[in-house]
N, C-alpha and C positions, 0 to 999 in steps of 0.2 A: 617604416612610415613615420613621418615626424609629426609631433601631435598635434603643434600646433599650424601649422601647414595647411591640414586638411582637418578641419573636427569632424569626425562625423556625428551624426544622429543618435539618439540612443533609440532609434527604431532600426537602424542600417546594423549598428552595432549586436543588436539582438538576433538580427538575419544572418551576419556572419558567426554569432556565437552556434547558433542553430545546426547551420551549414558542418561547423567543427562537426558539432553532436553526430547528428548525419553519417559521415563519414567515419566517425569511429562506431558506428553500429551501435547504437545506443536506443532502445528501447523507445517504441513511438508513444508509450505511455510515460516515460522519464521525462522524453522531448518535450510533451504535453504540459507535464507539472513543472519546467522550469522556465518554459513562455507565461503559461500563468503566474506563476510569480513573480517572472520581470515583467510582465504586463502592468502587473502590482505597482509597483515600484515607479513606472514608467507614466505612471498616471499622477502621483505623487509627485516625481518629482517637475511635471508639467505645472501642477502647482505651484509648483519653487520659482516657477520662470525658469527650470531649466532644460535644454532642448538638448546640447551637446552632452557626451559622453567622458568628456575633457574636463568640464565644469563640476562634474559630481566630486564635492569634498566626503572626506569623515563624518562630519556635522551633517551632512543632510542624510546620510546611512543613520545614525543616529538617531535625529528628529523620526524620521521613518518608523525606524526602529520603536521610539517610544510609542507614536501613534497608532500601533499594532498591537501594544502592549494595553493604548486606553479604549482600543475597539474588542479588548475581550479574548484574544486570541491564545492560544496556549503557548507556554513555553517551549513546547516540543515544536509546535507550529511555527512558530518563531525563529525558534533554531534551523529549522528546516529550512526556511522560507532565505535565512542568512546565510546557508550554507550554498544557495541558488547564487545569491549575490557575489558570493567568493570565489565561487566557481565562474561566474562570467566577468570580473571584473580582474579575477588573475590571468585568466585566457585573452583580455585585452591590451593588459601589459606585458604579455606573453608575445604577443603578435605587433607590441610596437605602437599602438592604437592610444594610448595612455602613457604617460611615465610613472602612475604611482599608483598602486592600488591603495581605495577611499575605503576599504573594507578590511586592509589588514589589521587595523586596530582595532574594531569594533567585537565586542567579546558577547559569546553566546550566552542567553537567558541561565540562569541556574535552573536543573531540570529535579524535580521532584520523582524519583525511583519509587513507587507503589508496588506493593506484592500484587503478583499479576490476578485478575479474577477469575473465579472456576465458580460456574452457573453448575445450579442444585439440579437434580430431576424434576423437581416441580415448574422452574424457570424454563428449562432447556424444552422441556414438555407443553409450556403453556407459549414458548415463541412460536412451537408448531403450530400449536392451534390456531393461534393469530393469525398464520400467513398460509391455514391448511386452502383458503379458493386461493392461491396464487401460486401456480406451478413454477413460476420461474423462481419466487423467493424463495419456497421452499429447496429449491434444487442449490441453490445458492447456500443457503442455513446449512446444509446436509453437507455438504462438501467442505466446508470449513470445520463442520460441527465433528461429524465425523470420518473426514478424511484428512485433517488437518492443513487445508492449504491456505495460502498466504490469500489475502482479496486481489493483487494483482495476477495472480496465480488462476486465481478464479477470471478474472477480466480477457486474461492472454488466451484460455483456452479454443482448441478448436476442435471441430467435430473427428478430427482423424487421430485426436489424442486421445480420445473413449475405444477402450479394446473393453471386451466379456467381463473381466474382474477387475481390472486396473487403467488405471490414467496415465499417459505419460506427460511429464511436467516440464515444459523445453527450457532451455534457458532462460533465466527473469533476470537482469539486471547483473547484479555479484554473482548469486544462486544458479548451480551447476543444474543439468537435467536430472532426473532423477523417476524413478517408478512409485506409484500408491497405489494400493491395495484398495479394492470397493466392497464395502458391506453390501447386502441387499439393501438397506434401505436406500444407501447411497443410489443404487444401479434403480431401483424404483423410484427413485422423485427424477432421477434425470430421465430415465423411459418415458414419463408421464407427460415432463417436460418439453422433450424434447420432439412428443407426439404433437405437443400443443404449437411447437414453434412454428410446424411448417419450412415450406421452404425460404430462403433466403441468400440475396447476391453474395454474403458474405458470410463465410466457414468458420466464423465465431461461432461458438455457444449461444452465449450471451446477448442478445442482441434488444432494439429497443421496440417501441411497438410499427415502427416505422423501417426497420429491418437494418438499423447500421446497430456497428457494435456496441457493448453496454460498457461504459468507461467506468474507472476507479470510483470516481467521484457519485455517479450514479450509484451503482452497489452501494455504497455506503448511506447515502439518504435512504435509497431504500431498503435494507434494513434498519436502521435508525428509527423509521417512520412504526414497525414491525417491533422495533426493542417497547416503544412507545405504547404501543396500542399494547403490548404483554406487558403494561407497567413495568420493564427492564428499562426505568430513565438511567441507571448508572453503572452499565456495563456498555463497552466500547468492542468493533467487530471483532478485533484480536482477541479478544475474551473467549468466543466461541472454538478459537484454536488453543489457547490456551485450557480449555474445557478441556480438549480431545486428548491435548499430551497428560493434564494429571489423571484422567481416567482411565488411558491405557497403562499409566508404569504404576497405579493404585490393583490394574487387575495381572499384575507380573509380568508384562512385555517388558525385556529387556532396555536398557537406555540406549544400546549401540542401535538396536531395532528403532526403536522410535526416532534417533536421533537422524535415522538415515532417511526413515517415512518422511517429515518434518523437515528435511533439508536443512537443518545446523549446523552449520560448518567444524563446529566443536561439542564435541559430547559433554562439554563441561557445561556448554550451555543447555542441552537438553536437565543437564543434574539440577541446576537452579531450581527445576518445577518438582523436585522430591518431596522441598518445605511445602509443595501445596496436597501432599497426599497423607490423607487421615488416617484408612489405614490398610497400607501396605499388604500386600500377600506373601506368604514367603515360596509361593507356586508361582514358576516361571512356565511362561506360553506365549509363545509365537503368535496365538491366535488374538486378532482385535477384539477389544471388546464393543459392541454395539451398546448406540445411546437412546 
C-alpha cells in the first residue's frame, strides 16, 4: 500500500489493527485495553487537527505523551499505554500503511520498582468486613487473596472452571493454563456468591448487575471503592496476590509449589517475594496456609 496514495483514517487504521489482534487469538480483554488506548490517543490527536494515520509525527506521541504525564497518570500507566502505541504503529509499517514508525523514538517513562506490599491480618481482616454484604467482592477479595490469581484471571473465569477443590485457570494472555488449589474459605464466598448470581446468558462468573460480564476495569474500582471504605488508601489489587505468595513460602510451601499455583514463569521470580517474609519456617508443607 503506498502511503501516500491512500491515507487512511486513524479510525480505519485502528479496525485493521484490531482485525490483526483477532486473528492471532489475542484476548478479548487485551483487544479491549488496546482500543481504549488508541481511542485515547485518537481523540488527542483529533485535537491536533489530525485525521490521517500518515500525519502522526514523533512530536505529537510526545506532546501526548507529556499531557498524560500533567493528567496525573502513572509511569507504569504510561508506559503501558506507549507500549499500545508501538504495537499499533509498528503493525502499520509493517503492513505498508506508514513509511515510519512516530513511535520508535519515543522512550518509556522511568518506572520506580517498590518492594511489593503484604497487607497485615488486621488490613486483610478489616477489607472483609468492609465488603462482608457484597457477595460478589468478597468472592473476588478471596480468590486473589487467597488463591493467588491475577484480576484478569479473576475477569476470564467461567462457571465450568470451578471443580470441588480447584479452579482451572485457561490461558491469559503470555500465562499457560494451569491448576489452583481452593481453601474453604475460597470454595465458601464463591457458593454464596455464586447462589446470589442466579442465572445468567453468559458463563462468566463475574458478571454485572445487568448480567453481561464484569471487565478488568470494573474489578478494580470495585475493590478500590472496598480498599477505601477499609481505609487500605495505599495498597493496589496486586497487593492482595502479593499477600497470598509471602504468606504461603513464610508458612513453608515450597517456592517450586507456589511458583506453579501463581503461574511464574520463573521461579526466580516467585524468590523475589523471600525479602517480603519475616519469619520463615524451617517446616516444609504442601499444605496452603489459610488467611
Amino acid at each position: 500500500m503506498e502511503e501516500n496514495s491512500n491515507p487512511l483514517s486513524i479510525e480505519k487504521a485502528v479496525e485493521l489493527f484490531v482485525k490483526n489482534l483477532t486473528s492471532q487469538g489475542r484476548s478479548s480483554n487485551t483487544i479491549i485495553a488496546y482500543k481504549g488506548d488508541l481511542s485515547q490517543l485518537a481523540t488527542f490527536l483529533f485535537g491536533e487537527q489530525i485525521s490521517s494515520v500518515t500525519e502522526v509525527e514523533t512530536a505529537h506521541i510526545e506532546k501526548f505523551k507529556k499531557q498524560l504525564e500533567k493528567d496525573n497518570y502513572t509511569a507504569k500507566t504510561i508506559s503501558r499505554k506507549l507500549n499500545s502505541f508501538k504495537s499499533f504503529f509498528k503493525f502499520l509499517e509493517k503492513e505498508g500503511v506508514i513509511n515510519s514508525d512516530p513511535t520508535k523514538e519515543v522512550s518509556h517513562p522511568k518506572l520506580k520498582i517498590g518492594t511489593p506490599r503484604v497487607l497485615q491480618p488486621l488490613e486483610y481482616r478489616g477489607l472483609r468486613d468492609a465488603c462482608r454484604h457484597d457477595s460478589r467482592a468478597m468472592a473476588i477479595v478471596e480468590l486473589i487473596l487467597q488463591a493467588g490469581l491475577r484480576i484478569g484471571e479473576v475477569a476470564g473465569l467461567r462457571l465450568d472452571d470451578v471443580h470441588p477443590d480447584e479452579l482451572i485457570i485457561q490461558p491469559y494472555e503470555s500465562h499457560m493454563a494451569r491448576k489452583v488449589p481452593l481453601n474453604e474459605a475460597v470454595k465458601n464466598a464463591l457458593d454464596i456468591y455464586l447462589e446470589a448470581r442466579g442465572d445468567a446468558k453468559t458463563d462468566h462468573i463475574f458478571i454485572t448487575k445487568t448480567g453481561r460480564p464484569l471487565l478488568i476495569r470494573n474489578i478494580r474500582s470495585t475493590l478500590r471503592r472496598y480498599f477505601k471504605r477499609s481505609g487500605l488508601e495505599d495498597i493496589k489489587v496486586n497487593d492482595l496476590r502479593n499477600t497470598f505468595i509471602a504468606y504461603q513460602l513464610e508458612s513453608g510451601v515450597p517456592l517450586e509449589v507456589i511458583s506453579r499455583i501463581v503461574g511464574h514463569k520463573r521461579i526466580s521470580t516467585t524468590e523475589k517475594y523471600l525479602q517480603l517474609v519475616k519469619k520463615p519456617t524451617s517446616k516444609r508443607t504442601i499444605k496452603l496456609k489459610e488467611l
